[in-house]
DRENDO-1510 file (C-alpha; in Angstrom, 1 decimal, always signed):
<recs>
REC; n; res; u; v; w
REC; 1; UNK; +98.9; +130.7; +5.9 .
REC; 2; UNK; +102.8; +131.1; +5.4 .
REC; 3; UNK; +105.0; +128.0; +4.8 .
REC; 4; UNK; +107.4; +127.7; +7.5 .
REC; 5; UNK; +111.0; +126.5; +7.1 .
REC; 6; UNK; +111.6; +122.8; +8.5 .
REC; 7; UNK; +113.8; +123.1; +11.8 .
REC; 8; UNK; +115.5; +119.9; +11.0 .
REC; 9; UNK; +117.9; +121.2; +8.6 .
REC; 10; UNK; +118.9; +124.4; +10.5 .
REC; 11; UNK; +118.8; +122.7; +13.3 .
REC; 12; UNK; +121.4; +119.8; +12.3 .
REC; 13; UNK; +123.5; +122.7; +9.6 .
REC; 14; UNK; +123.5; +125.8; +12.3 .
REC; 15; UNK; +122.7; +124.9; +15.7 .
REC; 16; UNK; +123.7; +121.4; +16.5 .
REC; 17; UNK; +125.8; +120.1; +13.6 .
REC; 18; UNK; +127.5; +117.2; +15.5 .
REC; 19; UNK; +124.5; +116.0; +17.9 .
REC; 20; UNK; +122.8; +112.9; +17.6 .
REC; 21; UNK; +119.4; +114.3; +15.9 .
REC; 22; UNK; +116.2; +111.8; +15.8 .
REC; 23; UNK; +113.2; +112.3; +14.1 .
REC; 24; UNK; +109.7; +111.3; +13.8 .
REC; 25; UNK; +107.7; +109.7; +10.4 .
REC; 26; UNK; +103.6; +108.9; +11.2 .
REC; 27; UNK; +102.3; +107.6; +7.9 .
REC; 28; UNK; +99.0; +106.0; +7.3 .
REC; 29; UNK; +100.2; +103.5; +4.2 .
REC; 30; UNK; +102.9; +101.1; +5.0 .
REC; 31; UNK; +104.2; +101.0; +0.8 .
REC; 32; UNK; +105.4; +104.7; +1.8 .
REC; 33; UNK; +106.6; +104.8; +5.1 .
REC; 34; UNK; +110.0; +103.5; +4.8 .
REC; 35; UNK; +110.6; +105.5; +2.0 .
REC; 36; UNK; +109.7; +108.9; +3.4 .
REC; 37; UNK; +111.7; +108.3; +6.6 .
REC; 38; UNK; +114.5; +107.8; +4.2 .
REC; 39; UNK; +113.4; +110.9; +2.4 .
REC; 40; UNK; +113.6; +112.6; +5.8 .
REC; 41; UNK; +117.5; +111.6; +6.5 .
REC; 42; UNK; +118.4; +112.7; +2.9 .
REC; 43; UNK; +116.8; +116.3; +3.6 .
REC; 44; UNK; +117.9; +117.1; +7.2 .
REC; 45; UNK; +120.4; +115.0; +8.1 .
REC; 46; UNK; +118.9; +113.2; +11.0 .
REC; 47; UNK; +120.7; +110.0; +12.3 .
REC; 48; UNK; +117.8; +108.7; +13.0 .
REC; 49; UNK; +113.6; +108.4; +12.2 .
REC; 50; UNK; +111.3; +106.5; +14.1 .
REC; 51; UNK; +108.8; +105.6; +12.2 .
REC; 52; UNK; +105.6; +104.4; +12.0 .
REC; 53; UNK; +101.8; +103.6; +11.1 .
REC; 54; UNK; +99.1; +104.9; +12.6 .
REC; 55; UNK; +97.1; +101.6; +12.8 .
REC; 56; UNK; +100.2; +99.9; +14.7 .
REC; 57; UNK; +101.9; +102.8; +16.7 .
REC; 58; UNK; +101.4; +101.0; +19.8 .
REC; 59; UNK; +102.8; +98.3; +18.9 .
REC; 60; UNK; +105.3; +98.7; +16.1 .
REC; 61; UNK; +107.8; +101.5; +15.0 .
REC; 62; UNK; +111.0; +101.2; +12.9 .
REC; 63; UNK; +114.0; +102.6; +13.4 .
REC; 64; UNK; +115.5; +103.8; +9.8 .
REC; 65; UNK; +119.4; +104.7; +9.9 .
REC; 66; UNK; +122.0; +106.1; +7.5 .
REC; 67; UNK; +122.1; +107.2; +4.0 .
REC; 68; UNK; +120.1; +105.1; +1.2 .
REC; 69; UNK; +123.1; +103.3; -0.3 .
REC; 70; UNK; +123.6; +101.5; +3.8 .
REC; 71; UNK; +120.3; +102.3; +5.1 .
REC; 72; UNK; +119.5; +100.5; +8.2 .
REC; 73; UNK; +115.7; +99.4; +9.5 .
REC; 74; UNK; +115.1; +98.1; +12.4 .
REC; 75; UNK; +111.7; +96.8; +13.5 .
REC; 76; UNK; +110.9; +97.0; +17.6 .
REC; 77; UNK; +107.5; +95.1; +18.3 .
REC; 78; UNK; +105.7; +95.7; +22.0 .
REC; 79; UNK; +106.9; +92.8; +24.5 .
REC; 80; UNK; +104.7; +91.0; +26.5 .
REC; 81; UNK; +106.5; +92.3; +29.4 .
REC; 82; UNK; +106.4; +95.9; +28.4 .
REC; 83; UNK; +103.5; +98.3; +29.3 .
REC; 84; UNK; +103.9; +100.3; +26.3 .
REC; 85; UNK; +106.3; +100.2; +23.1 .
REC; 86; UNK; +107.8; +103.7; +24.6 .
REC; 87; UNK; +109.3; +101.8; +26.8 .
REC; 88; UNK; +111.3; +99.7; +24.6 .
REC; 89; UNK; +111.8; +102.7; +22.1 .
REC; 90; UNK; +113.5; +104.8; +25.0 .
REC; 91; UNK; +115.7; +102.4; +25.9 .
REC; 92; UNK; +117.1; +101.3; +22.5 .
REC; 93; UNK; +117.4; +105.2; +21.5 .
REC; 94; UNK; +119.3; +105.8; +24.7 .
REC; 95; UNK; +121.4; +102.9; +24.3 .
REC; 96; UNK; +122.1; +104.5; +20.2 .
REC; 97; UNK; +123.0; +107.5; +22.1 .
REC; 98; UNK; +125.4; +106.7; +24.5 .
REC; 99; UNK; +126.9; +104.7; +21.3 .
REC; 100; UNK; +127.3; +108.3; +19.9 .
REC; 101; UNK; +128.5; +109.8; +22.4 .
REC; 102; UNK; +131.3; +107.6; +23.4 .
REC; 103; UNK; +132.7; +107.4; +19.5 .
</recs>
């Protein structure tokens, strides 16, 4: 097997460099979670990882935004009146996006 180049970084350097970019962090231990999402912005220059635990991905992710020094973590929990978290998630990262765009 051949290590492969992450597509994150070329993708936000080369391809994309001013578009919103969000990326995904599954972890199975909490202690390392937030820190490997922010690991993750620091590398490839997302805006934004959702991330999340394997035990509680259906019903809690974080949303981890910006650089360490003003990092931002939100928590979205799974309402009562929502069939799944997705739901929620899609909306609030559509609402983050029209944010962007309209800057």
């Amino acid at each position: 097997l051949t290590r492969v180049p992450k597509a994150l970084g070329i993708i936000r350097r080369y391809w994309l460099p001013e578009a919103m970019i969000t990326s995904f962090k599954l972890e199975t231990d909490e202690s390392i979670l937030l820190e490997k999402a922010q690991k993750s912005i620091d590398m490839y220059g997302v805006d934004i990882i959702v991330a999340n635990l394997l035990s509680t991905r259906q019903q809690t992710v974080y949303l981890v935004k910006g650089q360490a020094a003003d990092q931002l973590v939100e928590r979205i929990d799974k309402s009562p009146e929502v069939a799944a978290i997705e739901i929620t998630l899609v909306n609030e990262l559509s609402y983050l996006h029209n944010t962007f765009i309209n800057m």
